[in-house]
Structures are given as structure tokens and as C-alpha cells.
C-alpha positions, 0 to 999 in steps of 0.5 A: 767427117764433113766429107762423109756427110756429104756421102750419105746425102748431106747438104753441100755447096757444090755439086753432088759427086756420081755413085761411082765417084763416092765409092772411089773416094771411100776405097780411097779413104780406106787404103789410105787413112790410118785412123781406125775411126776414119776406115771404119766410117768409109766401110761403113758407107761403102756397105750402105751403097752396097745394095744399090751400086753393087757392080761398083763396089764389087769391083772398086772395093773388093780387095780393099775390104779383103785387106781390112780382114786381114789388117784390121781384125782386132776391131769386130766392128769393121771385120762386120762392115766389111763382111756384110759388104761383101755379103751384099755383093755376093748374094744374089738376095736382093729386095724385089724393090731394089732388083727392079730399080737396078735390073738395066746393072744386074747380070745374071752371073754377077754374084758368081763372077764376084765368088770367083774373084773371091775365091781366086785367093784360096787364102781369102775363104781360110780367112772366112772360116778364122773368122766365122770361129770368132764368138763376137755375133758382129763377126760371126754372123756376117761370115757364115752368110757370107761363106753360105753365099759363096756355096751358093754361087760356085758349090764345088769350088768352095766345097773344095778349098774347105775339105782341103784346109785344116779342120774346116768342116769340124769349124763349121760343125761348131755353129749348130752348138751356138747358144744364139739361135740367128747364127745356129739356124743360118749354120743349118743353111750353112751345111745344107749348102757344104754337103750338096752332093759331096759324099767326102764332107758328108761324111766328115759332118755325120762323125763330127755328131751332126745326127745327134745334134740336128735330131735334138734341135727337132726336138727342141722345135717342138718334132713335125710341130716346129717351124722353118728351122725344122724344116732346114734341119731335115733338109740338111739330113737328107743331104747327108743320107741320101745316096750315102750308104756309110752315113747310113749304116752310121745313122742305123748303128747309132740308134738315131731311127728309134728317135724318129718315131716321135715325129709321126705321133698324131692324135685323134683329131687332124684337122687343120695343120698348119702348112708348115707341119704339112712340109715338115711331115712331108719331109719326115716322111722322105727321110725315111724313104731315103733309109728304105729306098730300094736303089740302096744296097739290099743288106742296109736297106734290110737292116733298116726295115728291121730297126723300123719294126722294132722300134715301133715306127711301122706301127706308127706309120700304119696308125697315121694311115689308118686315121681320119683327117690326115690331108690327102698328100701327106696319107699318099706320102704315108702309103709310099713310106710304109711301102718301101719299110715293107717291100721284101721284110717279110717280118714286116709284110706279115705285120702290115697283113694284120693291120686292120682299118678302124671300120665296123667291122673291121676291114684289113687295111690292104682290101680298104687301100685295094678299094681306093685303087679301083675307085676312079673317083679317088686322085691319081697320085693316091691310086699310084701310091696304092698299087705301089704299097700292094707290090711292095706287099707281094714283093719276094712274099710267097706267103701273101701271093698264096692269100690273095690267090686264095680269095679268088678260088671257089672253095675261100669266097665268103660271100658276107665280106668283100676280099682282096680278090674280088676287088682285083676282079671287079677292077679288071673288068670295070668300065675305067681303064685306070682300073683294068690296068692297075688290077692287071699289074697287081694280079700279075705282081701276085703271080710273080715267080710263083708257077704253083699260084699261076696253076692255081689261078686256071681254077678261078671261074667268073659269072660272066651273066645270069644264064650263062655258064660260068668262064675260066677267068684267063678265057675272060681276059681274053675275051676282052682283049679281043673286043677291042677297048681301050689301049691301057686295058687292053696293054694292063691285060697283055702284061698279065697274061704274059706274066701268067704263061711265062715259065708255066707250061700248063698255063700255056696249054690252057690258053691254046686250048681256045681256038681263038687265041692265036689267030687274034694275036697272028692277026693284031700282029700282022696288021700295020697300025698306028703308032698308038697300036704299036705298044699292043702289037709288041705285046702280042708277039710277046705273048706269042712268043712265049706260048711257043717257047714254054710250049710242051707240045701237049697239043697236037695242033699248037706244036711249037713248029706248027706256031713257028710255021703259022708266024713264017706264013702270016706274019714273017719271021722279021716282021715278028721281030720287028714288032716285038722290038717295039716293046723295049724302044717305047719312052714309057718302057725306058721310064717305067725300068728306072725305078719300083715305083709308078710315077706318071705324069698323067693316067694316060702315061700310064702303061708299063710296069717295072717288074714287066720291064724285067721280064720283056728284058729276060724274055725278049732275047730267048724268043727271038732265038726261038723263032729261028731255031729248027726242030731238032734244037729244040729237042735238044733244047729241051732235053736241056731243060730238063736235064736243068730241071732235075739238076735244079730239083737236086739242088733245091733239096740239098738247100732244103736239107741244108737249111733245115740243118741251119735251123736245127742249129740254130735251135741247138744255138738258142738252147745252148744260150738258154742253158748256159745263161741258166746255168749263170743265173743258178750259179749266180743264185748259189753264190748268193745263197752261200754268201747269205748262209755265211752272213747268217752264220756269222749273224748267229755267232755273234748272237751267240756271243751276245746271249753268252755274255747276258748271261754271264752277266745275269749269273753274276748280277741275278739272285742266288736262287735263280743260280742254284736252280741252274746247278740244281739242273745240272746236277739232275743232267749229270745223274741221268748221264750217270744211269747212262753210263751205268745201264752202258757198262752192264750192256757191256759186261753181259756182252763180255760175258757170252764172249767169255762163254763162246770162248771158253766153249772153244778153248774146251774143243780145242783141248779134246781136239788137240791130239787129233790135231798134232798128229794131223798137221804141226801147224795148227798148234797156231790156233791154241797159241792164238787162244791164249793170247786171247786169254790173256786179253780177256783177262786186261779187259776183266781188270779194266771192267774192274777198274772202271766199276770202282770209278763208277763207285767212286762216281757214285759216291761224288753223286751222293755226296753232291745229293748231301750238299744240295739238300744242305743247300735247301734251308739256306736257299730258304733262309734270306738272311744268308751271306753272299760268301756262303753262297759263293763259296758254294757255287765255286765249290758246285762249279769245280764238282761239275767240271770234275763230273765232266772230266770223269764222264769224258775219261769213261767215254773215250774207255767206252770207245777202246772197249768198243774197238776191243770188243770188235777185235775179240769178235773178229778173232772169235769168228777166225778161231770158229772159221778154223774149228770148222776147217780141222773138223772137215778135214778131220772126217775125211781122214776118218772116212779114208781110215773106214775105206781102207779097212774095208778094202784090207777085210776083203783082201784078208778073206779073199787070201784065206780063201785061196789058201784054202783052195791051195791046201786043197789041190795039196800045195804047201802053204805058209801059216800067216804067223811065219810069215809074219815072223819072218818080217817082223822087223820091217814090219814093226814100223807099220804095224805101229803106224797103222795102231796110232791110226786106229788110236786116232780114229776110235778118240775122233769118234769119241769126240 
């Protein structure tokens, strides 16, 4: 101990030892003690010197400090002596105090050349990561400074050794669950530091549910309110989401966006943030953009507008940009944001359209940003983010390029309201050449890929003075060109009008149409300039170019071989050339093609367009060729093109017709969805409703039940009145039943009776008939037989009539003898004195009746239902007897008329016969009498003549009847 005092400054007799040799002496002390006490004391103060002698102790103690990780990890506390000394070597973190006391020692790499000894031995960070899983804070701690640090000094190395060992990253995740919020912020730092443009352990951190985690440790803070750990945590997020299109699917899948809309709540009062919420907005703000950032695949940047839209975070970010008080960096910020949430959705660029301003009265928010834009007394960065929001705003959006074109035609202008139109015209031709071009680059954007709007706009005429006739607004533009302004007007100007004539061959014939035009632009080209003027002579040949090769030779004088001869004459066709590659060769084209949106260092800079650079790239190749081509490929350049636009126009239709037919499937889709989830539902709703008919039914039996057995239960414990009135009902029922039955039965045997006459009728005709009918066929002796056996069935009926009068009687009787006992009854109901035996035995006696009645009375219904079934049988039969009646009477009068016919024809012959006898005996021939002959052939004519008697026999009895 005596030596160690001396070490930290003790007094002592002889001379004071050199840094250097107390930190020899100390790494002496710990390799060689074996008490623990003694080491930790020695690494103790080696960590006290640390900070001052950091080369010495880097290279004396290092691996002696190593060696106690390794040895001595059962004692937390000099596991942490030794991780802070080895942090302090490390860092680079010192105290400004101490780096100027020490600045003649530092080397700039120091702390990386100590990462590297370290991490020579790949075993030394697995180390680290055993120990920074210790919960003991003394330990913990100092590791994950301690591993931070070496990130800090060699990021991909140590990135490395982690990825590769055993469930490294998934060790690290666990710090952002600690309790102590020192060692879950330092993890923070810890991990912003591991996943620094790794994607394999970005990946690895976003599915150990690190989102989760980070998005309720903002929560926590308090969202854009907290403090630095706020700020930590979206830094770390950004790492994780940027440039990595898994995590951010992930992030989207997992429904993580929705919970970023707290974070942009403000109120109505946003004065005085505090610098910290500023950053952390600011922040916020960032992470958004990196989830919409147009260099993202289109379909996850798509999916994530979506989600923003639904979620309402659109609204929200709309409302801070619509509100007073919001500092000015975090509302450009704000207007970068809502630009890339609505660049190319047109689900949002419908909404954003509809956003108005808070103003009386109220204003759409595009025109109030489209006012800053031209206002050259707003900032520059400001001014940038508006004109970037209104391209993302037009962006792959027909619908809004047709609104703002349509506030510049004469038949919308509303003179009461100032519109999105006449402020792009105002800025075009104001005396601030930020505003020329900025409204020349959003007039274009509104022309982009859309030849109908650009034929719109030639309609567009401008009051250039009082007096004066009104001037086309493509006649304006070149007139300012031609007065010779500024460059960035004048460069703003030439991007509009090739915008304009490209791809459109009208425009282009109405911008020859001015005899001044080409010689302007053959002039500028021709002439040699400064390099400030090049840009403007590229242009111009860019637009040269273009009105010769979207040319239709509609004008005899501006044909495309005539411009091509004018180039060759005046400016040579390698010159044109030349000049035309100065366009793409310029710095600002090169940084303007990186990426949508406009940054500049300064106005000055500002010159090309992102969407332009596309259209030089497109345009530059094709216009070249153009002006080498000869006449005749032109022709066959053209027959080309328009063989490609019918071919073009036949495909267009096809993808019309085809997506009309999607929709209608979708439509047939949704209405499929509908009814089938209808039909759930209503299937659903009737298994309900059987279901609460059941319960109601069951409910009702068991009702039943319960008032049976009341009252069977009043019936025994009531009086005996209440109980003879009850069966004095009863038998009331049973007398009506009785007349029932009574009236039923009479019904029944008049019935029988027209049955019994109707048959008797039959069987009487049948009898008279009964001759006729043998002669005429032996088989309807059927019907006879069938009439007997109806007989015999009338006559059962008759004797069960007779039966069931006698029950009736014998019913009766009962009745009369239940009439008997229930006046009997009467004075004893009015004696109260009467026994409860007498009245039971009464009861017993009217119940056994009642249930005898009851008997009865099924008996003659079950009879009444077999004489219904007979009486319907007896009718059926009846009808079929009637049905042959009729038949026999019909065949019966045929037969008659064939006997009359024949009789006719047997007179005649007669008379005739005699006749010519006659005539015979006349002329003196010898005729026979008919009595010989008749003689003659009596034997073979018995037989006839008694068939032809029994015929006259059975006509004359047919007649009769």
C-alpha cells in the first residue's frame, strides 16, 4: 500500500519516479501479485493515469488488462477498472483541458492503432460481448462504452468479428430492455454505431423487434417533446431504414407507420420550441422521407404512401403546414415531406389538391405555397421546397396538370380570386429571375407528357399593355428571350418551350409560325460567347433541333430540309453539334440528373431541372441523327412513325377495353364479396333466430310444465266449488260436442240417402235396360254385378248408421244421467257442511265419466273418418256406373239408327223388285211369286228371319224405354 500511495502523489523521502515508470511498476503489480486486492488497486490506478499517460498505458497495459478480463472476471469490480482503462485508451473523448495539456503525445489515429491491437485477437471483442450480457452496472457499463468506441475507430472490422460470432447482435438488442436508462441510452449509441452502413446487421436488429422497442422508448420521452435520447433513437431508425428496402417493407407490414402520427401533433400555439424538439422534428420529418424517398423501389414507396394516407399522417403533416408559428426550416422540411408522401399517389394528390389554407377566405393550399414561390423576399431554401412539392404534385398526375392549365384558359379565369395560373404567369414575367425560372420549371412540369394541354396552352393569350392587342403566351415568352435578360430567365425559358414543342407537332408549327424565331436562335447559336452563354446557345440548338425533328412540314417555308439547309449554311452541322453537347457536359446538368429534388447551393446555381435532364438525355441522340439524315429517310422515317402511331393507337384501345374489363371485374368482385357476406350474415341471423325459437319453445314447455302442475296443485288444495265449476264446464263442452256429433251424423245420413236414391235410380235403368244389353255384348253384365255389390255395401253402411244411433242414444242417456247427477250436485255445493268424501267420490265418479265421453267421442270420430273414406268410395263408384250408363245408352241409339237405315234401304229394294216384276209379267216373262220362293228356301232362311225378328224385338223395347 505504501507503494501505491506513493503512486497517487503521496509524500515520500526519495525521488518522485516518471509516469512511465509507475505505469511499468503497476503492470508489474498486476501480472505478477496474487492477491486480488493488490491487482485491483494496481488497475485502479493504472485507470486514474489513464487519461493523462494514455500512450503509456496503451502500450504497457493493454494486454495485462486483457488478461484480467480473462482471469479475473469473478470480481465485477476490477472487470470495471479494467474496461474504463481501456475505454480511456481507446476514445478519442477526452476533456479539451486534457487534449491541450497532452496535444505534443496525441496522434491523430491513436485510438485506432490501440482498435486495432485490440481487435487483433478476434477472441478479445467475444469477450467484450460475455461481459457486456453481465447485469452487474459496474461491468455492463464500461463494456458497451468500451465496444461503441472500437465501432468508432475501425466500424467495419468490428462490425465483422460481431456478425460472425454467436448471437452477437441478438446480445447487444438486449440492452434497449434494461431497466437503467445510462446503460439503455448508451446501447442506443451502441447500435447506431453496429448498423452504420451494414445491411446484413440491419437486418438482423429490425427482427430482433428493434422498431418495436425504439418507437416505445420515443413514446416514453414524451414523441418530438423528449430529449437527446429521442434524438439517438431516430438516428438509430434511419440507419435501419435507409437504403434498406427489407427493413422497410418490414416497417410497413408491421404497422409501425400508424404510430408515427403522434409525433407530428402540434397545437394552435407554436411559439417558442425549444432547439432539441426542433432536431428531433427535424428528424422526424427525415424518417419519413426515408419510407417515400423516390430512389426506393416504386412499389414499397407506393405501399407507403398508401399506409400514410390511411393512417391520417398526410392530414397530419398538412395541418403543420398549414399552421402559424412552425419555425421556418422545420415548414420547408415539412413541404419536402408532404412532397415525396404525394409525389406519383394519386390518391394523395387528389387530397393534397383539397387542402385549403386557414385564410378568409379560404385559399387552396397550392396557390398559398405557389405565392411563396414567386415572392422573392421568402428564403431560397423555402422557395426550393415549394417548387419541389408542386412537381411532386404533378407528377404522373393528368388530372391536376389539366387544373392548373385550366386556370390559365380565358373561359375559367375568375377575376375575384387569384389561381394557381396567374401566379405562374406573374412569376414568368417578373423583374426576379429566381422567379422567371422557378415558374418556367413548374409551367413545364404541367406540360410533361401530356400533348393534349400542351395544344391547350397555344390558346393562352396575355395583355402585354394597355392599347395593345392581346399576345399568345408562347409569342411572350419568346419575346423575352429575345430581349436578351438574364441567363437563368432566359435558360428557365428555353426548358419550357422545349418542353412544350417536344412530341407536339402543332406547337411546333405555331412557334415557326413567327418569322422571328429561327433566325434568333441560328443567330445565338452561331455566334461564339463566353462560357456563361454556352449553357443558352445548347439550349437553343435544343430547340432547333426539336422544330425539326417534330416538324410536319405543314409550313412550306420551315420544311425540315429547308431548317437543315439553313443549319449547314450558317452554323455548319458540327458546329450545331458541338453546341448542343454543351448541355449535358455542364457541372449543373450532371447534379441536377442525381436526383427529383432541387438543391442548390445558392440562386445562382440554379439552372437545370431534373425532369429536363431526362429529355435532353432522350432528345440529344435522336436530333443529331436528324440533322444528318437525307430527305428520303425522312420520308421513311415518317411513314415509320406513323405506321407506330396507328400500332400505338391500336394498343391504347386494347389497354382501354382491357381495363375497362378489369374494372367490371372488379365490380362483379366487390358485388360477389357483398352478397356473399350477406348471405353469411343472413344465414348467420337465421341460425340466431332458429336457435332463439328453440330457446323460446323449450321456455314455453317448461312454462307449461309449471302451470300444469300449479294446477294440479290448486285442484287438490282448492275448494270444492272452485272444482265443480270446472267439471260443470266440462260437461257443458261435452253437450256441445254432442250436438256436434249429433248435427254431423244427420248431415251424413241425408247424405246416404240422395246416395241411396241416385242408386236406386241406376239399378231401375239398369233392370229395363238389361235385355238390350245382353243381346248387345255379354260383358256388361259387369256392371250389374258391380250394383250389388254396392247393395250389399249400402246395406253395412245402413247397419253401422244403425249402430252408431244406438251409441248416440246410449250417449245420450250418459248425458242425461251426467245432467241428473250434476243438479243432484247443486244442493250439496250449497250445503257447507258436506264431507270432503262425498265430494271426492263425486269427483272420482265425474272424472271416470268424462274420460268415458272422451273414449266415446274418439270411437265416433275415427267412425265418422271410415264413413267419409266410404261415402267417397260409394261416389266414385256411382260416377263410374253413370259413366257406363251413358256409354250403353250411346251405343245403344247407333245401333237403333243402323236397324232404321237398314229398313229403309230393304223398303226400297222391295218396291223396286215388285216394280220390275211387273214390268216382267208385262213383256210376258214368267215370274215366280215371292211365297215359292220363299218356300223354296225356307230352311236356310229360318235362321235369318228369326235373327232379323229379335232385332225388330230389340228395337221396338229400346224405343220403349
Amino acid at each position: 500500500m505504501n507503494f501505491l500511495r506513493g503512486v497517487m502523489g503521496g509524500p515520500s523521502a526519495g525521488p518522485q519516479p516518471s509516469g512511465a515508470d509507475t505505469i511499468q511498476k503497476l503492470c508489474d503489480r498486476v501480472a505478477s501479485s496474487t492477491l486480488l486486492d493488490d491487482r485491483r488497486d494496481a488497475v485502479r490506478a493504472l485507470k486514474s493515469l489513464s487519461k493523462k499517460y494514455r500512450l503509456e498505458v496503451g502500450i504497457q497495459a493493454m494486454e495485462h488488462l486483457i488478461h484480467v478480463l480473462q482471469t479475473d472476471r469473478s470480481d465485477s469490480e476490477i472487470i470495471g477498472y479494467a474496461l474504463d482503462t481501456l475505454y480511456n485508451v481507446i476514445s478519442n473523448d477526452l476533456e479539451e483541458e486534457e487534449q491541450e495539456e497532452n496535444s505534443a503525445k496525441q496522434v491523430d489515429d491513436l485510438g485506432s492503432q490501440f482498435t486495432e491491437i485490440f481487435i487483433k485477437q478476434q477472441e478479445n471483442v467475444t469477450l467484450l460481448l460475455t461481459l457486456v450480457e453481465e447485469f452487474d452496472f459496474h461491468v455492463r457499463w464500461p463494456g458497451v462504452k468500451l465496444l461503441t468506441s472500437l465501432l468508432k475507430q475501425q466500424g467495419p472490422q468490428v462490425q465483422q468479428i460481431i456478425l460472425v460470432s454467436p448471437m452477437g447482435v441478438s446480445r447487444l438488442m438486449d440492452l434497449l430492455a434494461d431497466s437503467r436508462e445510462v446503460i439503455r441510452n448508451d446501447g442506443v449509441l451502441l447500435l447506431q454505431q453496429l448498423t452504420k452502413s451494414n445491411a446484413a446487421i440491419q437486418k438482423i436488429v429490425a427482427f430482433e423487434n428493434a422498431f418495436e422497442r425504439l418507437l416505445d422508448i420515443i413514446t416514453e420521452e414524451g414523441n418530438s417533446d423528449g430529449g437527446i435520447v429521442v434524438e439517438d433513437c431516430l438516428l438509430l431508425l434511419q440507419n435501419l431504414l435507409k437504403n434498406n428496402n427489407s427493413n422497410q417493407n418490414f416497417f410497413k407490414e408491421g404497422s409501425y407507420i400508424q404510430r408515427m402520427k403522434p409525433w407530428f401533433e402540434v397545437g394552435d400555439d407554436n411559439c417558442g420550441w425549444s432547439a432539441q424538439k426542433v432536431t428531433n422534428l427535424h428528424l422526424m420529418l427525415q424518417l419519413v422521407r426515408v419510407l417515400v424517398s423516390p430512389t426506393n423501389p416504386p412499389g414499397a414507396t407506393s405501399s407507403c404512401q398508401k399506409a400514410m394516407f390511411h393512417c391520417g399522417l398526410l392530414q397530419q403533416l398538412c395541418t403543420i403546414l398549414m399552421a402559424t408559428g412552425v419555425p421556418a426550416d422545420i415548414l420547408t422540411e415539412t413541404i419536402n415531406t408532404v412532397s415525396e408522401v404525394i409525389r406519383g399517389c394519386q390518391t394523395n394528390q387528389d387530397y393534397f389538391a383539397s387542402v385549403n389554407a386557414p385564410s378568409n377566405p379560404p385559399r387552396p393550399a397550392i396557390v398559398v405555397l405557389l405565392m411563396s414561390m414567386v415572392n422573392e423576399r421568402q428564403p431560397f431554401v423555402l422557395r426550393c421546397a415549394v417548387l419541389y412539392c408542386f412537381q411532386c404534385f404533378l407528377y404522373k398526375n393528368q388530372k391536376g396538370q389539366g387544373e392548373i392549365v385550366s386556370t390559365l384558359l380565358p373561359s375559367t379565369i375568375d377575376g375575384n380570386s387569384v389561381s394557381a395560373g396567374q401566379l405562374l404567369c406573374g412569376g414568368l414575367f417578373s423583374t426576379d429571375s429566381l422567379s422567371n425560372w422557378c415558374a418556367a420549371v413548374a409551367l413545364a412540369h404541367a406540360l410533361q407528357e401530356n400533348g393534349t394541354l400542351k395544344e391547350q396552352l397555344l390558346r393562352v393569350q396575355l395583355a402585354t399593355s394597355i392599347g395593345n392587342p392581346p399576345v399568345s403566351l408562347l409569342q411572350q415568352c419568346t419575346n423575352i428571350l429575345s430581349q436578351g435578360s438574364k441567363v437563368q430567365t432566359r435558360v428557365g425559358l428555353l426548358m419550357l418551350l422545349c418542353t412544350w414543342l417536344s412530341n407536339c407537332s402543332i406547337a411546333v408549327t405555331h412557334f415557326l409560325h413567327n418569322p422571328a424565331n429561327v433566325p434568333f436562335l441560328t443567330g445565338q447559336i452561331a455566334e461564339n460567347l463566353g462560357e456563361e452563354e454556352q449553357l443558352v446557345q445548347g439550349l437553343c440548338a435544343l430547340l432547333l433541333g426539336i422544330s425539326i425533328y417534330y416538324n410536319d412540314n405543314s409550313l412550306e417555308n420551315y420544311r425540315k430540309e429547308k431548317l437543315k439547309q439553313l443549319i449547314e449554311k450558317r452554323i455548319g452541322r458540327e458546329n450545331f453539334i458541338e453546341k448542343l453537347g454543351f448541355i449535358s457536359k455542364h457541372e449543373l446538368y450532371s447534379r441536377a440528373a442525381q436526383k427529383p429534388q432541387p438543391s442548390f447551393s445558392s440562386p445562382d446555381h440554379m439552372m437545370f431541372d431534373h425532369e429536363f435532364t431526362k429529355l435532353v438525355k432522350e432528345l440529344e441522340g435522336v436530333i443529331s441523327k436528324a440533322i444528318y439524315k437525307s430527305s428520303e429517310e425522312d420520308k421513311k422515317e415518317e411513314e415509320v412513325k406513323k405506321t407506330l402511331e396507328q400500332h400505338d393507337n391500336i394498343v391504347t384501345h386494347y389497354k382501354k377495353v382491357i381495363r375497362e374489363q378489369d374494372q367490371e371485374l372488379e365490380e362483379l368482385k366487390q358485388r360477389i364479396s357483398t352478397l356473399t357476406s350477406q348471405n353469411e350474415q343472413l344465414q348467420a341471423t337465421v341460425t340466431q333466430q332458429v336457435s332463439q325459437i328453440q330457446q323460446h319453445k323449450d321456455q314455453y314447455n317448461l312454462l307449461k310444465v309449471q302451470l300444469g302442475k300449479d294446477s294440479q296443485h290448486h285442484n287438490s288444495h282448492g275448494d270444492t266449488l272452485q272444482m265443480n265449476g270446472i267439471q260443470t264446464e266440462e260437461v257443458s263442452k261435452l253437450k256441445e260436442e254432442l250436438e256436434e256429433w249429433k248435427n254431423k251424423h244427420e248431415l251424413l245420413q241425408g247424405q246416404l240417402k240422395e246416395k241411396d236414391s241416385v242408386i236406386e235410380k241406376l239399378n231401375s235403368s239398369q233392370l229395363e235396360m238389361g235385355a238390350t244389353e245382353q243381346s248387345l255384348q255379354t260383358s256388361r253384365f259387369g256392371g250389374l254385378e258391380h250394383s250389388n255389390e254396392l247393395q250389399k255395401e249400402l246395406e253395412v253402411l245402413r247397419s253401422q248408421i244403425q249402430l252408431q244411433a244406438a251409441e248416440i242414444s246410449k250417449l245420450q242417456m250418459e248425458n242425461q244421467k251426467l245432467q241428473v247427477m250434476n243438479t243432484a250436485a247443486d244442493p250439496m255445493l250449497g250445503d257447507s257442511g258436506a264431507t270432503a268424501a262425498t265430494s271426492s267420490e263425486l269427483e272420482a265418479r265425474l272424472e271416470q265419466e268424462i274420460k268415458e265421453l272422451k273414449s266415446q267421442i274418439k270411437v265416433l270420430s275415427d267412425e265418422k273418418e271410415s264413413l267419409k273414406q266410404q261415402l267417397d268410395s260409394s261416389t266414385s263408384t256411382v260416377a263410374i256406373l253413370q259413366d257406363k250408363n251413358s256409354r250403353l245408352e250411346r251405343e245403344v241409339a247407333e245401333s237403333k239408327k243402323e236397324q232404321d237405315d237398314l229398313l229403309v234401304l230393304l223398303a226400297d229394294q222391295d218396291q223396286k223388285i215388285s216394280a220390275q216384276k211387273m214390268k216382267l209379267k208385262d213383256f210376258g216373262v214368267a215370274v215366280e211369286d215371292e211365297d215359292d220362293t220363299e218356300s223354296g228356301d225356307q230352311g236356310d232362311e229360318d235362321e235369318d228371319g228369326d235373327e232379323e225378328e229379335q232385332d225388330e224385338n230389340a228395337a221396338v223395347c229400346y224405343q220403349e224405354n
